[in-house]
C-alpha positions in Angstrom: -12.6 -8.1 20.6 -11.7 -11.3 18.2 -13.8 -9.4 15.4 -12.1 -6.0 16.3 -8.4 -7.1 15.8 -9.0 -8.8 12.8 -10.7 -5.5 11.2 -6.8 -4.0 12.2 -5.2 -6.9 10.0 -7.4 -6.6 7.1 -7.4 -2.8 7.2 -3.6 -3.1 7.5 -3.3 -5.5 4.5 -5.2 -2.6 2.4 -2.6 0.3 3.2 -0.4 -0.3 4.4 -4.8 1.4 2.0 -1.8 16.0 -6.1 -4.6 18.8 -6.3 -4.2 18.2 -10.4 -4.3 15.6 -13.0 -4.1 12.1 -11.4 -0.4 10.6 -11.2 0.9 8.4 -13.7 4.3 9.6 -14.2 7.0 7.0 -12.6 10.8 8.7 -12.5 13.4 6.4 -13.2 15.4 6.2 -10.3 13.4 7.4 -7.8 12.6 4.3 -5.7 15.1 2.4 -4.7 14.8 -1.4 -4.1 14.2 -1.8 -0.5 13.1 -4.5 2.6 10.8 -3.5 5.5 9.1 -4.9 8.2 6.6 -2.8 10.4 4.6 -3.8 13.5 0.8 -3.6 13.2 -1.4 -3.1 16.0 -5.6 -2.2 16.4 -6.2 0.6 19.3 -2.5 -0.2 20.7 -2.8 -3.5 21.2 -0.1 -5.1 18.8 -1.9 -7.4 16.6 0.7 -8.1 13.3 3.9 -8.0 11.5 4.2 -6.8 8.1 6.9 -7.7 5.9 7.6 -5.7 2.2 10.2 -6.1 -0.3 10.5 -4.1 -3.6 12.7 -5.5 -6.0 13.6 -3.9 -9.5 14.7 -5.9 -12.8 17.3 -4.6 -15.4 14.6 -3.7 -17.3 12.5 -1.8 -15.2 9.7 -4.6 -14.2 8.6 -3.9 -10.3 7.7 -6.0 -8.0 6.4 -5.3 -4.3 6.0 -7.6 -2.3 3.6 -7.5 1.6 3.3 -10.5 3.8 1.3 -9.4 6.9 0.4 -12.4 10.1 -1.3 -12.3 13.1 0.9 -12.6 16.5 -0.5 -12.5 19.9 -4.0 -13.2 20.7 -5.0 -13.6 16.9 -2.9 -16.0 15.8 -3.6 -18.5 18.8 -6.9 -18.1 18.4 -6.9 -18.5 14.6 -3.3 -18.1 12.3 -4.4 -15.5 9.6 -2.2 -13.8 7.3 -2.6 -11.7 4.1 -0.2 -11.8 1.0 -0.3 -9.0 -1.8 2.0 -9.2 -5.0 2.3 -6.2 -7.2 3.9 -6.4 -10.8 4.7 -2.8 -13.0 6.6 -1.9 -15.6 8.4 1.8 -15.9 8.5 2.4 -19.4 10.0 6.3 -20.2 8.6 7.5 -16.8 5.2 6.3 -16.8 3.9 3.1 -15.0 1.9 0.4 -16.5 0.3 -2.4 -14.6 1.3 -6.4 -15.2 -1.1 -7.9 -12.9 -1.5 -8.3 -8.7 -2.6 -11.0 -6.4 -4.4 -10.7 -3.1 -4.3 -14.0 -1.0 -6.0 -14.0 2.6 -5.4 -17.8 4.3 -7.2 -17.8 7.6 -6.5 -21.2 9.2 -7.5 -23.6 6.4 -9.3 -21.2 4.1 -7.7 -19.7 1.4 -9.4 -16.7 -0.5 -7.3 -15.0 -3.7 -8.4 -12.2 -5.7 -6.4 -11.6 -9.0 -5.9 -8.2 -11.5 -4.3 -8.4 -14.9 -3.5 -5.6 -16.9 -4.2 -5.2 -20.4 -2.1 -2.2 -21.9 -3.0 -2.9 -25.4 -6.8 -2.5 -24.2 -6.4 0.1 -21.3 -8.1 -2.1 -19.1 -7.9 -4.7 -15.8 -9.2 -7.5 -14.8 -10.0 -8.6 -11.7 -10.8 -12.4 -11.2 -12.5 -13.5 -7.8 -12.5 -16.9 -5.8 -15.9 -17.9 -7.1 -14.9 -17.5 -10.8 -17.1 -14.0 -11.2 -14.6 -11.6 -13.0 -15.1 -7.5 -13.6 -13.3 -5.4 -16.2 -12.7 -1.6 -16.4 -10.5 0.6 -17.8 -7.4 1.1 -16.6 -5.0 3.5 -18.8 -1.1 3.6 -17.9 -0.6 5.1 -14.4 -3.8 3.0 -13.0 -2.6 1.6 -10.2 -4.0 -1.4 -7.4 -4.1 -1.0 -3.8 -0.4 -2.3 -3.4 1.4 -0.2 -6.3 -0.2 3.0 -5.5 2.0 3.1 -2.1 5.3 3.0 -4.5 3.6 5.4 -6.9 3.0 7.5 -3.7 6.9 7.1 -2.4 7.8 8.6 -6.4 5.9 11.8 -6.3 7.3 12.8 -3.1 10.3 12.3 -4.2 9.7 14.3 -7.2 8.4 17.0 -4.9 4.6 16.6 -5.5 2.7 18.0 -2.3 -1.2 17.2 -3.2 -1.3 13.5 -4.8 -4.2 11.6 -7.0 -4.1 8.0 -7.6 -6.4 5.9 -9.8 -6.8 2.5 -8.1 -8.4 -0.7 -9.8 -11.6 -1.7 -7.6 -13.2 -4.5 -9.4 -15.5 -2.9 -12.4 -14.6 0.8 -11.2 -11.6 2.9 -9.8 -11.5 4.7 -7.1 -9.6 7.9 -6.8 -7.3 7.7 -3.5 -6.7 11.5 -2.6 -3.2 12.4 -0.4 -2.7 16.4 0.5 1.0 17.1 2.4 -0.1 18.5 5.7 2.9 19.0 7.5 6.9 18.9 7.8 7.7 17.0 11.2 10.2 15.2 13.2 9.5 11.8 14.0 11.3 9.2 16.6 11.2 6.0 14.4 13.8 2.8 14.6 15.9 4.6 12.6 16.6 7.8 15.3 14.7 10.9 14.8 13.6 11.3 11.1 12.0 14.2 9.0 9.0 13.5 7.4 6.1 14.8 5.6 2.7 14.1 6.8 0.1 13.2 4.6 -3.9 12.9 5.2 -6.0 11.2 2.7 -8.8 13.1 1.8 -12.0 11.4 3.4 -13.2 8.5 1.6 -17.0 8.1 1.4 -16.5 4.8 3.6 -15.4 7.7 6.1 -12.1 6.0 6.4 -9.5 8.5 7.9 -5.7 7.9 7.2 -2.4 9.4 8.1 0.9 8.7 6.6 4.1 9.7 7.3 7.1 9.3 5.3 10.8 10.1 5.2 12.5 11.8 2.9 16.1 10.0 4.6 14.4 6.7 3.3 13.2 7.9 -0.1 10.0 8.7 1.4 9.6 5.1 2.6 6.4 5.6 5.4 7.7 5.0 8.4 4.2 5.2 10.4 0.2 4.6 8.6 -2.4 5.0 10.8 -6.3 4.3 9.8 -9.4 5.1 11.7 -12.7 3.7 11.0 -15.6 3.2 12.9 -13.5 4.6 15.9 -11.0 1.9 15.5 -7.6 3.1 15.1 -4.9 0.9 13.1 -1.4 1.8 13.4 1.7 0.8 11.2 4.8 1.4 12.8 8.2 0.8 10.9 10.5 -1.8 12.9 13.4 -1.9 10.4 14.4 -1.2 6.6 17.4 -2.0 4.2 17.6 1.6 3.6 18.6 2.3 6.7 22.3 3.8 6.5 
């Protein structure tokens, strides 16, 4: 069970992991600066709290922010958390990468994986814990697993329906596929909320995942649920600045 709900924070950590070209484009404007904080929990049992913050500079550098930790049984049995940074710029509506951290501190042990972007080159690269690095390219609009989830929120808001993303995965990229399913009505904190419903297209891990997001909140999600291996993670929105 120990093993189980720790699968639900890490597969939280990597979501919360447009039938043409993939999307690179970034419209000015589009996302707004925002706070959020969601519950987390593996097969209904709550397991986490996640925390984001998207902040914006005066000269259009991003930078999004996730802090999940364990509550309940996890985190007396062992305190575990997972930290993801992601840093772009928005340069005449197309996104460029800067660099993002992944930090994982269970109890004493501290594991970070790095990216850096290299525009000039088209490339990233990704330093591990151990020293081993990988390179690939990465061409403006490459995205990491953090970003895409903004780049997602500004297609939607520019009325894309099928979505493509190109996402850094250590020497390679890996093409994250959304289709909109479905135009719903969903109880959330925030009342009753219209949103779209997205399905990623299965992964070859056979990773399912549904998102919702509302249009209200600039297509913030407001719910992310991931099944794998019969385990069903869900990521439920608790609160947001963009609440009105």
């Amino acid at each position: 069970m120990i093993a189980k709900i720790r699968l639900g924070l890490r597969t939280c950590g990597a979501l919360v992991s447009i039938a043409a070209s993939i999307y690179s484009s970034f419209a000015a404007g589009q996302v707004q600066p925002f706070t959020a904080t969601y519950t987390v929990s593996l097969n209904g049992i709550s397991v986490g709290r996640m925390f984001r913050q998207l902040d914006v500079s005066a000269d259009r550098e991003f930078t999004f922010t996730s802090t999940t930790k364990a509550t309940g049984l996890v985190a007396v049995v062992r305190k575990e958390s997972i930290v993801e940074r992601s840093r772009w710029r928005e340069d005449q509506g197309v996104a460029t990468g800067v660099d993002y951290l992944h930090q994982r501190t269970r109890g004493k042990q501290v594991r970070e994986r790095a990216i850096q972007f290299d525009p000039t080159n088209a490339t990233a690269v990704t330093r591990y814990q151990n020293g081993a690095t990988a390179q690939t390219a990465a061409p403006p609009g490459t995205a990491d697993r953090l970003s895409y989830q903004a780049y997602l929120m500004d297609a939607l808001a520019a009325g894309a329906t099928s979505l493509q993303f190109e996402v850094v995965d250590g020497a390679t990229t890996k093409l994250y596929e959304f289709d909109v399913i479905a135009t719903e009505t969903l109880s959330t904190a925030a009342g009753d909320l219209d949103v779209l419903r997205l399905e990623r297209r299965v992964s070859t891990d056979g990773k399912r995942t549904t998102i919702w997001c509302a249009s209200a909140l600039g297509y913030l999600p407001v719910r992310v649920d991931s099944t794998e291996e019969g385990d069903t993670t869900s990521v439920v929105l608790v609160k947001t600045s963009l609440m009105q």
